[in-house]
C-alpha atoms as a printed R data frame, in Angstrom:
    type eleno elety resid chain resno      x       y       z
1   ATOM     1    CA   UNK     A     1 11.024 -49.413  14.822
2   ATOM     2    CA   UNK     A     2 13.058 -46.820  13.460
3   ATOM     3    CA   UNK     A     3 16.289 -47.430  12.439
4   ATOM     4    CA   UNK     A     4 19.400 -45.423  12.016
5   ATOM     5    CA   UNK     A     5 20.216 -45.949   8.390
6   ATOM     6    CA   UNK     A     6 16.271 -44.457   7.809
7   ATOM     7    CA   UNK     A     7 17.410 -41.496   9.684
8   ATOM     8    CA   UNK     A     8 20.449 -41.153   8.218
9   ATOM     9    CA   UNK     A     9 19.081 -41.505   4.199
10  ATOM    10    CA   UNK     A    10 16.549 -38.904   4.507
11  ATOM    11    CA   UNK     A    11 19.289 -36.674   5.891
12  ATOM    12    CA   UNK     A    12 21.065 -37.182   2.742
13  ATOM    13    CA   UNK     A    13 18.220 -36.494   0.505
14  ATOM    14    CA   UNK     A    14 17.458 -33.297   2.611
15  ATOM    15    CA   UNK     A    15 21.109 -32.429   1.718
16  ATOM    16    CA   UNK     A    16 19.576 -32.607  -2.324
17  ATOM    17    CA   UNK     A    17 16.974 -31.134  -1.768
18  ATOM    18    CA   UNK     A    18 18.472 -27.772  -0.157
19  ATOM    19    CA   UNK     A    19 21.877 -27.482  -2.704
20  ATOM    20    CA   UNK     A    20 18.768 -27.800  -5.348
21  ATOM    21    CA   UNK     A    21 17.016 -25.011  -3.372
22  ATOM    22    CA   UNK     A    22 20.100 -22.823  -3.430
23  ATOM    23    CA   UNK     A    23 21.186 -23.285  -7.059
24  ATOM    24    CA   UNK     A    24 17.470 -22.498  -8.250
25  ATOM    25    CA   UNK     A    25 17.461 -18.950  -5.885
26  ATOM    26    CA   UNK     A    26 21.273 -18.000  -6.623
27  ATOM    27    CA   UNK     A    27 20.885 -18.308 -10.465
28  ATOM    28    CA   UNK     A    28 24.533 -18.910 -11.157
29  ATOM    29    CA   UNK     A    29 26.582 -20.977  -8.940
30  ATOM    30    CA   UNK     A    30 26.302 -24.715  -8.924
31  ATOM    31    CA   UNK     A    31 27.370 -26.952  -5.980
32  ATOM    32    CA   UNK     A    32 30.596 -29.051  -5.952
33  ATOM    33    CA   UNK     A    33 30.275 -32.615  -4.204
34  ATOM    34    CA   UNK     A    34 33.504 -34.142  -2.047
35  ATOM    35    CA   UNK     A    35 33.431 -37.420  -0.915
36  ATOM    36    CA   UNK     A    36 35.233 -38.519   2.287
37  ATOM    37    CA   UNK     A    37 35.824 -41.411   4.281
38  ATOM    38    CA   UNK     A    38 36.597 -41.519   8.201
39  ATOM    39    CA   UNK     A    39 39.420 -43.885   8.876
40  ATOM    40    CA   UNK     A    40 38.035 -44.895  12.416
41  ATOM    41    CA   UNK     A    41 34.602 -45.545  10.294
42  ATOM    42    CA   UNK     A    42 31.746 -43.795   8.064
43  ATOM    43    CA   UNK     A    43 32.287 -40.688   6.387
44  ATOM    44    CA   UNK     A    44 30.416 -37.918   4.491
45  ATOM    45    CA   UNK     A    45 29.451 -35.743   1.530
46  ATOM    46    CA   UNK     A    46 30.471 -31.927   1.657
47  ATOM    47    CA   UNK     A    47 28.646 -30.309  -1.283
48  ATOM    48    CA   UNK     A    48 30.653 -26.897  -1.110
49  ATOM    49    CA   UNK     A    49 29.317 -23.292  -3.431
50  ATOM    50    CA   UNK     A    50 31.106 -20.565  -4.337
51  ATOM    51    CA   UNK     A    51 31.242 -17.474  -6.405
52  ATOM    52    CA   UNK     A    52 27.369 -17.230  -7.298
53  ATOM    53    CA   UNK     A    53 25.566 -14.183  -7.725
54  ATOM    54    CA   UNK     A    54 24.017 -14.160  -4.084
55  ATOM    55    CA   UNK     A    55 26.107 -17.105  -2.261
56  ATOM    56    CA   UNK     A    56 29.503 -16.148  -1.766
57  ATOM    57    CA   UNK     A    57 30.396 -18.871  -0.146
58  ATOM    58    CA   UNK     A    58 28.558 -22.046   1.620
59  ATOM    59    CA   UNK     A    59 28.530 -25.853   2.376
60  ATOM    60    CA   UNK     A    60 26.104 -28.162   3.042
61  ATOM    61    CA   UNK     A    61 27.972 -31.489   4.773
62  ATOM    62    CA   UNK     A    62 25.948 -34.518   5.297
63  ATOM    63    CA   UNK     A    63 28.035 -36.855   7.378
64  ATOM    64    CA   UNK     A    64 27.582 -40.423   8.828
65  ATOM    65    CA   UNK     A    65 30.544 -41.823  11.150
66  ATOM    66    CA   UNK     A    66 30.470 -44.635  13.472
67  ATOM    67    CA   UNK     A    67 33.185 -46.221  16.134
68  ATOM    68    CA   UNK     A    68 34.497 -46.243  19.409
69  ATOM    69    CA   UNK     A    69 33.451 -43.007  21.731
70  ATOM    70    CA   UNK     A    70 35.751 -40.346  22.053
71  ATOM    71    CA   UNK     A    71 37.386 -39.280  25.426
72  ATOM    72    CA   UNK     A    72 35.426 -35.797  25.035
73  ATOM    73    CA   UNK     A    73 32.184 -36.995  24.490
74  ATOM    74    CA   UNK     A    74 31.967 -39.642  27.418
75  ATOM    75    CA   UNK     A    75 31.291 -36.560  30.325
76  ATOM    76    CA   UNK     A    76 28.688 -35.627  27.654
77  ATOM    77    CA   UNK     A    77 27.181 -39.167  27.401
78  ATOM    78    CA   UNK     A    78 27.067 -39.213  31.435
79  ATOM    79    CA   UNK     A    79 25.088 -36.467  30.980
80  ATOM    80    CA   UNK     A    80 22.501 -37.887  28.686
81  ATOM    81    CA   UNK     A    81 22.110 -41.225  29.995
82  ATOM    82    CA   UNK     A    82 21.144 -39.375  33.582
83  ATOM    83    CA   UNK     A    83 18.660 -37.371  31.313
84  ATOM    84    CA   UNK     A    84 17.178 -40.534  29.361
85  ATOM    85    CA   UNK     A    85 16.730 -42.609  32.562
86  ATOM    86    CA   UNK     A    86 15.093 -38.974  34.054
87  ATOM    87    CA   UNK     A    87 12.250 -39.092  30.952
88  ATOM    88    CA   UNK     A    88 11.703 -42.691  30.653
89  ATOM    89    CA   UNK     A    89 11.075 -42.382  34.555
90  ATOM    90    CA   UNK     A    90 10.995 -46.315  34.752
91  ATOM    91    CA   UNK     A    91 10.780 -47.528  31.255
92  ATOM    92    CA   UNK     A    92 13.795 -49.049  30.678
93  ATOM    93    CA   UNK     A    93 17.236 -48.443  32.136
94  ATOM    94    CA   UNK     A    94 20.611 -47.609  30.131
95  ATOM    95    CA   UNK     A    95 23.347 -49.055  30.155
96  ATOM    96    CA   UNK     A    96 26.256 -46.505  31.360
97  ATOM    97    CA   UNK     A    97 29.455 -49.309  29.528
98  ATOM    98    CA   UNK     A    98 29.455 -47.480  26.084
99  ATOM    99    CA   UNK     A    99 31.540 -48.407  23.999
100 ATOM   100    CA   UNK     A   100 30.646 -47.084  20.701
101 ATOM   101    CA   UNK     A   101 28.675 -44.265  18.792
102 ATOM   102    CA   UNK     A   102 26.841 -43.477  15.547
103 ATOM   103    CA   UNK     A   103 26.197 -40.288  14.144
104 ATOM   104    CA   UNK     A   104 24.521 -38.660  11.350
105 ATOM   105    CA   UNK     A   105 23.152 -35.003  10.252
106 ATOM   106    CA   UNK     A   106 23.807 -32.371   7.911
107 ATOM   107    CA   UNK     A   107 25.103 -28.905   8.546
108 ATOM   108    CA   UNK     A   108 25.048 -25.786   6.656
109 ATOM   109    CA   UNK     A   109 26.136 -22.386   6.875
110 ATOM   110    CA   UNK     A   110 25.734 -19.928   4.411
111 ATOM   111    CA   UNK     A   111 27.924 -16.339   3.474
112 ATOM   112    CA   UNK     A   112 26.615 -13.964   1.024
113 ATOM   113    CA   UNK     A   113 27.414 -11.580  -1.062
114 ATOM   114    CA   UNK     A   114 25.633  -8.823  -0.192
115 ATOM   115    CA   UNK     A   115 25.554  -7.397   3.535
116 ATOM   116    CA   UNK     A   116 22.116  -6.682   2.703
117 ATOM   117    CA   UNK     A   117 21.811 -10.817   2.919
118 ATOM   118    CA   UNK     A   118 22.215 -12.497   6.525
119 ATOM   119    CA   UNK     A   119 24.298 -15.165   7.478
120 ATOM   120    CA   UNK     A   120 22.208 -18.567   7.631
121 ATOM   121    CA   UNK     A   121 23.230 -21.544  10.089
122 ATOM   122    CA   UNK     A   122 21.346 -25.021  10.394
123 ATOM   123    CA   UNK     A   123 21.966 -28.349  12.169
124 ATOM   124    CA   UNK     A   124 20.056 -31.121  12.424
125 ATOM   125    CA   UNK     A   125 21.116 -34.426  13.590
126 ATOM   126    CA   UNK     A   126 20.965 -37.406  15.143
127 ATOM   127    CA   UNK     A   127 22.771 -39.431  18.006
128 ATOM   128    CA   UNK     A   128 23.158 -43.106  19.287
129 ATOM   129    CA   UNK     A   129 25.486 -45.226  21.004
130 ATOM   130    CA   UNK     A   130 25.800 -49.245  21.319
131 ATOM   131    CA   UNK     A   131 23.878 -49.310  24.736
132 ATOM   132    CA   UNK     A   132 20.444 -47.859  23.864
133 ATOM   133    CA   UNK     A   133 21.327 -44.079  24.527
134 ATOM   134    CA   UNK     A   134 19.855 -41.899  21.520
135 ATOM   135    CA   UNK     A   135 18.834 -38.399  20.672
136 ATOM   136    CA   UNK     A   136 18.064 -35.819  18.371
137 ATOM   137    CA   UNK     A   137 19.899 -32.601  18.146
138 ATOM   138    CA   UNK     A   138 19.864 -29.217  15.844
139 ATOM   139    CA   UNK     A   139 18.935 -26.003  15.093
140 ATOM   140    CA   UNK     A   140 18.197 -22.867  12.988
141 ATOM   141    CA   UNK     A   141 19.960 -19.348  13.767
142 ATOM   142    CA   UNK     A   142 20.444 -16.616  11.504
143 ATOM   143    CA   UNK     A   143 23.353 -13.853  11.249
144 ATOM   144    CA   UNK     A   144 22.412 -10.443   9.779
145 ATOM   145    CA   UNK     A   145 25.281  -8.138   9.376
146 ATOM   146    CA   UNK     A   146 22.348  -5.560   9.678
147 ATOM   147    CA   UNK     A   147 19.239  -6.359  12.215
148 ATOM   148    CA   UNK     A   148 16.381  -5.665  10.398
149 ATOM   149    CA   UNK     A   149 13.526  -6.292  12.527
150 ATOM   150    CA   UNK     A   150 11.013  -6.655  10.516
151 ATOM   151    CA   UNK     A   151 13.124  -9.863   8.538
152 ATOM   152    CA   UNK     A   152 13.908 -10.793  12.785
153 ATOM   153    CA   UNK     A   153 10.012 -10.838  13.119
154 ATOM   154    CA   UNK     A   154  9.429 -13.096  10.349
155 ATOM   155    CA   UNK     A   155 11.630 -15.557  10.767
156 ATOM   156    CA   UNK     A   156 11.137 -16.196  14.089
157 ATOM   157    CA   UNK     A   157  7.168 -16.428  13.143
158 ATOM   158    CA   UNK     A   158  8.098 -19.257  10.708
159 ATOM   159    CA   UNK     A   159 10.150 -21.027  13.369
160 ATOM   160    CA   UNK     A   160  7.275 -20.912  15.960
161 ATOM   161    CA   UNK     A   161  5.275 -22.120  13.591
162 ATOM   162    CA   UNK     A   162  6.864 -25.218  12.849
163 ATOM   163    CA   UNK     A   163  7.744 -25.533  16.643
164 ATOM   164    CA   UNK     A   164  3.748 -25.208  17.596
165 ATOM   165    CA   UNK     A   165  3.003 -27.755  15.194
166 ATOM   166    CA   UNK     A   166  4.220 -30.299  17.606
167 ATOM   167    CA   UNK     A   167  4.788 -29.082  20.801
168 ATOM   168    CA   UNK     A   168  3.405 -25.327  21.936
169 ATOM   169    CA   UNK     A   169  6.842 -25.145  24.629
170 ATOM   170    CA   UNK     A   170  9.152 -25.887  22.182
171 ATOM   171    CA   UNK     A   171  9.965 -22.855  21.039
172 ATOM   172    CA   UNK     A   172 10.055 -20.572  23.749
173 ATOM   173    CA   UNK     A   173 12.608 -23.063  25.138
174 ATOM   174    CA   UNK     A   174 14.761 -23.964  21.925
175 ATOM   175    CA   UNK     A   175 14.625 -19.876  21.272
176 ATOM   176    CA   UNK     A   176 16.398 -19.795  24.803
177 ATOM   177    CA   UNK     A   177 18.427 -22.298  24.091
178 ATOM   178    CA   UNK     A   178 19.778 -20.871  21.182
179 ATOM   179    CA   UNK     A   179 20.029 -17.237  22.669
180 ATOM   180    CA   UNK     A   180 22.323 -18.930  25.557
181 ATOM   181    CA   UNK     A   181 24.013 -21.531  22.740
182 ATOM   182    CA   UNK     A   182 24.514 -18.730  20.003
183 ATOM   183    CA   UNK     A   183 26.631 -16.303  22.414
184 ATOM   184    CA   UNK     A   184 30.120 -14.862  22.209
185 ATOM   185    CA   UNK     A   185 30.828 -14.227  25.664
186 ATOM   186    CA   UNK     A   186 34.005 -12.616  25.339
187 ATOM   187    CA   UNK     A   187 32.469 -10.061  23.471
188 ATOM   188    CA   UNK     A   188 29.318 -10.094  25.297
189 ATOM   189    CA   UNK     A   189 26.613 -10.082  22.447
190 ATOM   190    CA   UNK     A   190 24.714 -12.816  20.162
191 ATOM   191    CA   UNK     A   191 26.272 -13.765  17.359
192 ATOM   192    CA   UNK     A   192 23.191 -12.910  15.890
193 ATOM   193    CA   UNK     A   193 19.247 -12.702  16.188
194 ATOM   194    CA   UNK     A   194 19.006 -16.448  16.937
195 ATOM   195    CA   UNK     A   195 16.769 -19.294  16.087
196 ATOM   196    CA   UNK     A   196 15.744 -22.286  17.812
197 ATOM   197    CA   UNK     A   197 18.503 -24.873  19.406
198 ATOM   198    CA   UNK     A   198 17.970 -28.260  21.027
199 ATOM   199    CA   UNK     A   199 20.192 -31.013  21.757
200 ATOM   200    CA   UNK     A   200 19.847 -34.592  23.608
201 ATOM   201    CA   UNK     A   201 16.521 -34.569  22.580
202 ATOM   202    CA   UNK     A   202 15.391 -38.354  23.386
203 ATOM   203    CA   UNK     A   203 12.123 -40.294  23.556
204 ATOM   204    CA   UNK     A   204 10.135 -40.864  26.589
205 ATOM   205    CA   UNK     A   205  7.225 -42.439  27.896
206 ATOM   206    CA   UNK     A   206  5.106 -39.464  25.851
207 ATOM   207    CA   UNK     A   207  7.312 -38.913  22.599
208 ATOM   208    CA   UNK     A   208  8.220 -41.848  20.677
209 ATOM   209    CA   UNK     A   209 11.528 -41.748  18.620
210 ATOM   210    CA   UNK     A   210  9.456 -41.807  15.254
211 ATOM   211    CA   UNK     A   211  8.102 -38.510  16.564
212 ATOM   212    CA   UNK     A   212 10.829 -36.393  17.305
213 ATOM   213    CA   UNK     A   213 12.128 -37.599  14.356
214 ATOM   214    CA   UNK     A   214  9.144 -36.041  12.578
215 ATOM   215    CA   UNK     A   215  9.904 -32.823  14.142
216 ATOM   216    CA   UNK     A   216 13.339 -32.193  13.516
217 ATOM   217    CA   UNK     A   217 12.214 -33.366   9.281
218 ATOM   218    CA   UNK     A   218 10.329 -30.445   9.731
219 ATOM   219    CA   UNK     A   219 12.944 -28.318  10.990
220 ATOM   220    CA   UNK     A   220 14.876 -29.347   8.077
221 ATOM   221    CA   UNK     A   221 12.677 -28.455   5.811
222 ATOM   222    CA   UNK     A   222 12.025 -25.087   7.062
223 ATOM   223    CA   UNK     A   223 15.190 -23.696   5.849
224 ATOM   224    CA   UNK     A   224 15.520 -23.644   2.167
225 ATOM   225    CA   UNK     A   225 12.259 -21.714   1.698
226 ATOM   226    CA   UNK     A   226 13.107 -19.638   4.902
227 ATOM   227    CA   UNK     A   227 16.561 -18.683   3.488
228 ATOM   228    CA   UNK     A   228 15.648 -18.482  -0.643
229 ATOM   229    CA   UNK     A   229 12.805 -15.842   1.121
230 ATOM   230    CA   UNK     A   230 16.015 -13.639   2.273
231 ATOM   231    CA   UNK     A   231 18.006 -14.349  -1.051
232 ATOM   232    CA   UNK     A   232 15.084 -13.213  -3.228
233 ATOM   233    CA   UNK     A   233 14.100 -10.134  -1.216
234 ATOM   234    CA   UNK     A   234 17.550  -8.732   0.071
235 ATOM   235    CA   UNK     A   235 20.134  -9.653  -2.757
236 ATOM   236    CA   UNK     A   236 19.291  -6.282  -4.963
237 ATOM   237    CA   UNK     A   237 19.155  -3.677  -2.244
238 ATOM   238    CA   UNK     A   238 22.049  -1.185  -2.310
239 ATOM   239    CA   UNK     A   239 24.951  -0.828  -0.269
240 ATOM   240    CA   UNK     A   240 28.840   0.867  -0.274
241 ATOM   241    CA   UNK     A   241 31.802   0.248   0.799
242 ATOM   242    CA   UNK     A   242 31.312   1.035   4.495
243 ATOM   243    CA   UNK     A   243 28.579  -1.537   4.447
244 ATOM   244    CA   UNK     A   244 31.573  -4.300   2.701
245 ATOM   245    CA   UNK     A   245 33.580  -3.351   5.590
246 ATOM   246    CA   UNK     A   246 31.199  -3.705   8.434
247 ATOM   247    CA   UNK     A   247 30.236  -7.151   6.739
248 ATOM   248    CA   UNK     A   248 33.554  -8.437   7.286
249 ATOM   249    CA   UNK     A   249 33.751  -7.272  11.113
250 ATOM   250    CA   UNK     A   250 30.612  -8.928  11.111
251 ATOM   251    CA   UNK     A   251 32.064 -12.219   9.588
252 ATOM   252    CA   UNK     A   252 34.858 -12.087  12.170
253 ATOM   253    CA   UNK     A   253 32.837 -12.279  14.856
254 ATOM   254    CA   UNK     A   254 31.164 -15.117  13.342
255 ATOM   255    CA   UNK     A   255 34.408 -16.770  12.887
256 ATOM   256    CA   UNK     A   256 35.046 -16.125  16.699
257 ATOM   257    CA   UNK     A   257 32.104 -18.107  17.479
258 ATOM   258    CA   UNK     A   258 32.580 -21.105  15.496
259 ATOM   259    CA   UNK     A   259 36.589 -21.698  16.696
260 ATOM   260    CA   UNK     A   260 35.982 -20.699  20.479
261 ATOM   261    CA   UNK     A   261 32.479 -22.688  21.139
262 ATOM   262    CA   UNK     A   262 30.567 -24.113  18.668
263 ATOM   263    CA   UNK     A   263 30.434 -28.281  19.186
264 ATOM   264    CA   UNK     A   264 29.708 -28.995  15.874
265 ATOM   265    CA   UNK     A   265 33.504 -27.685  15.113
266 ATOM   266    CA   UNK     A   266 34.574 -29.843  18.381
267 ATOM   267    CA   UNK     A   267 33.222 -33.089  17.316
268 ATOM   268    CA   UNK     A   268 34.600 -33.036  14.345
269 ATOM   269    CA   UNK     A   269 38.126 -32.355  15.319
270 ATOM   270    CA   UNK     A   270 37.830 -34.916  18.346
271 ATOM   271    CA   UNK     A   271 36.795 -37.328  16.411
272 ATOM   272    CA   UNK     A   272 39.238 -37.187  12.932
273 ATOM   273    CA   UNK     A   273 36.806 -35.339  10.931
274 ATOM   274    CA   UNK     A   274 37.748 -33.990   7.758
275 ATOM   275    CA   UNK     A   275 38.924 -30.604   8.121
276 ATOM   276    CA   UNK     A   276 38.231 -29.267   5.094
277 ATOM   277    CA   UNK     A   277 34.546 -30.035   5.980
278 ATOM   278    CA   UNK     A   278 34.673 -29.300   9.442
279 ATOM   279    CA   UNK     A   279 35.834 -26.085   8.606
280 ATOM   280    CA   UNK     A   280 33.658 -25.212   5.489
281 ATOM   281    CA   UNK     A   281 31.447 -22.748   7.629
282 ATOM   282    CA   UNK     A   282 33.793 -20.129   7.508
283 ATOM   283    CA   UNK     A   283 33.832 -17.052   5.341
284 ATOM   284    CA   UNK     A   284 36.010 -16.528   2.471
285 ATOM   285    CA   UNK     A   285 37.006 -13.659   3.802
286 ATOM   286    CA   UNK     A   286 37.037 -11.680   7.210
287 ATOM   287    CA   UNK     A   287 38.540  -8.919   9.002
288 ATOM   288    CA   UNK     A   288 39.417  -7.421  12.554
289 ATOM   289    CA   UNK     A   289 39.520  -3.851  13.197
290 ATOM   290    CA   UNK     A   290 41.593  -2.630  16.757
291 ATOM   291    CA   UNK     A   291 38.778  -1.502  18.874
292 ATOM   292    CA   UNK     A   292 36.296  -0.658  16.480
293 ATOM   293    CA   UNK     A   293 33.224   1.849  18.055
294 ATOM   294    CA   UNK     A   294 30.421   2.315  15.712
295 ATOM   295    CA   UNK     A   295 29.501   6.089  14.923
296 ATOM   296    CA   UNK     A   296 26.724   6.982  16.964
297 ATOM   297    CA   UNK     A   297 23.000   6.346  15.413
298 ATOM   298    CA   UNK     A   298 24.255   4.778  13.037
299 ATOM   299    CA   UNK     A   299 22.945   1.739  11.296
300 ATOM   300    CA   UNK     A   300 25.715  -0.514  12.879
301 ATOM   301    CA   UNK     A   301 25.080   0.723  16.376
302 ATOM   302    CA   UNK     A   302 21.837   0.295  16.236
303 ATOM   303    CA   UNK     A   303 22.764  -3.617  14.697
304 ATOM   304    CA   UNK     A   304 24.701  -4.216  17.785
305 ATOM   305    CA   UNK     A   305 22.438  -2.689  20.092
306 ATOM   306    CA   UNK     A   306 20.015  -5.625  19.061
307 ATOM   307    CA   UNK     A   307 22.468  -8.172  19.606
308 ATOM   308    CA   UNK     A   308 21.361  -9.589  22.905
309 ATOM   309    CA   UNK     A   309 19.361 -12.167  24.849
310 ATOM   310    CA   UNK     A   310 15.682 -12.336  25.423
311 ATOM   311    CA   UNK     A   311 14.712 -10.054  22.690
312 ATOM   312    CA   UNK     A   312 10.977 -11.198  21.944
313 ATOM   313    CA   UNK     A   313 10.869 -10.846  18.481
314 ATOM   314    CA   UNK     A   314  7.155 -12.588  18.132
């Protein structure tokens, strides 16, 4: 049977492994580890780089907190437990009295140097309450400030890949999922060419917990030699000042995003998080221009133009 504190260490040690990953590929910059501690219960490592040659700024935040469920979350947990009984279909009832939660994962987000460079989210993690309910959650999206296709092509490839591996549907649904998930709607466009996205994925009668759990390892360790690809091949190419300046539009969108909908940022301020690590996945700096139209044909038009839903980039 597999047990929480299983899930939870090899999160931990994927957290290593990638800050290793990242040193090795920037060259300069080294990682700085914080400790924390949850009052309510559990608590986290936020291992936090800065300054490199390639990484301007990024965290990776492993995390495990534990204790009595949240206002927010209980519509949420309705939610799951009618979605658990729905794929057991008759193996085992849950409990709807929840009273508390566990949960563990590690998130990182990544913001280079270079606008030649994208933007690199991941999330992977892992749910359960006192009752039974339990599920798997994460993804993998990445930001360019400029859409190269070609780079859009081969990352989604590699995610498809490790998708196929287990189940050929996953990703043409987690690639919806994430176009929907990874959306600014006020400004109507993707906050960037996507990824993969799942969440309250739970065992049924034909997936056992053990293998989702294999899944979402691989997930995880998809991204360092996903992202060190971009690092290595993008870091040197050259750019100007208009470039600089489009990069920080860019990152203020981003920033949009992550304070307006993303539930990562949610759960962590609902539930006493540490702000400082709740907070690490925004950029050192940003900017927001009044009404800003991209000259026409221009690289950054043609950047927007690809920032939308559905795009089938395999």
């Amino acid at each position: 049977m597999l047990r929480k504190e299983e899930i939870s260490e090899w999160f931990g040690t994927l957290q290593n492994n990638i800050c290793r990953s990242l040193e090795e590929a920037d060259g300069i910059a080294k990682f700085q580890e914080d400790l924390w501690t949850r009052e309510e219960g559990g608590g986290g490592r936020t291992c936090i780089i800065q300054a490199g040659k390639v990484i301007e700024k990024g965290g990776v935040a492993y995390s495990a907190v534990y204790g009595p469920v949240p206002d927010f979350l209980k519509k949420e947990l309705g939610i799951a437990i009618s979605e658990q009984r729905t794929a057991n279909r008759g193996h085992g009832m849950v409990n709807a009295e929840t009273k508390a939660f566990f949960a563990t994962g590690v998130s990182i987000v990544i913001h280079p140097r270079s606008p030649m460079v994208p933007i690199i989210h991941m999330n992977v993690r892992y749910f359960e309450t006192d009752n039974g309910i339990k599920w798997f959650g994460g993804g993998i999206d990445l930001t360019p400030h400029y859409v190269d296709e070609s780079d859009a092509k081969y990352f989604h490839a590699c995610l498809k890949k490790v998708c196929d591996k287990f189940n050929a549907g996953y990703y043409p649904k987690f690639k919806k999922c994430a176009d929907d998930y990874f959306f600014i709607k006020h400004r109507k466009e993707t906050r960037g060419i996507g990824g993969i996205f799942f969440d309250h994925l739970n065992p049924g009668p034909e997936q056992s917990i053990g293998n989702l759990f294999e899944f979402v390892k691989a997930v995880g360790e998809c991204f360092a030699p996903l992202y060190t690809h971009f690092m290595n091949h993008k870091h040197s190419l050259p750019f100007g000042e208009n470039e600089k300046q489009w990069q920080l539009l860019r990152r203020g969108r981003y920033v949009e995003f992550n304070l307006v909908y993303d539930r990562g940022t949610r759960f962590g301020l609902e539930t006493n998080g540490r702000i400082e690590s709740i907070l690490m996945s925004l950029p050192q700096m940003a900017s927001w221009t009044y009404n800003y139209i991209p000259e026409k044909g221009s690289r950054e038009e043609q950047t927007l133009s690809l920032l939308k839903k559905g795009i089938d980039w395999v």
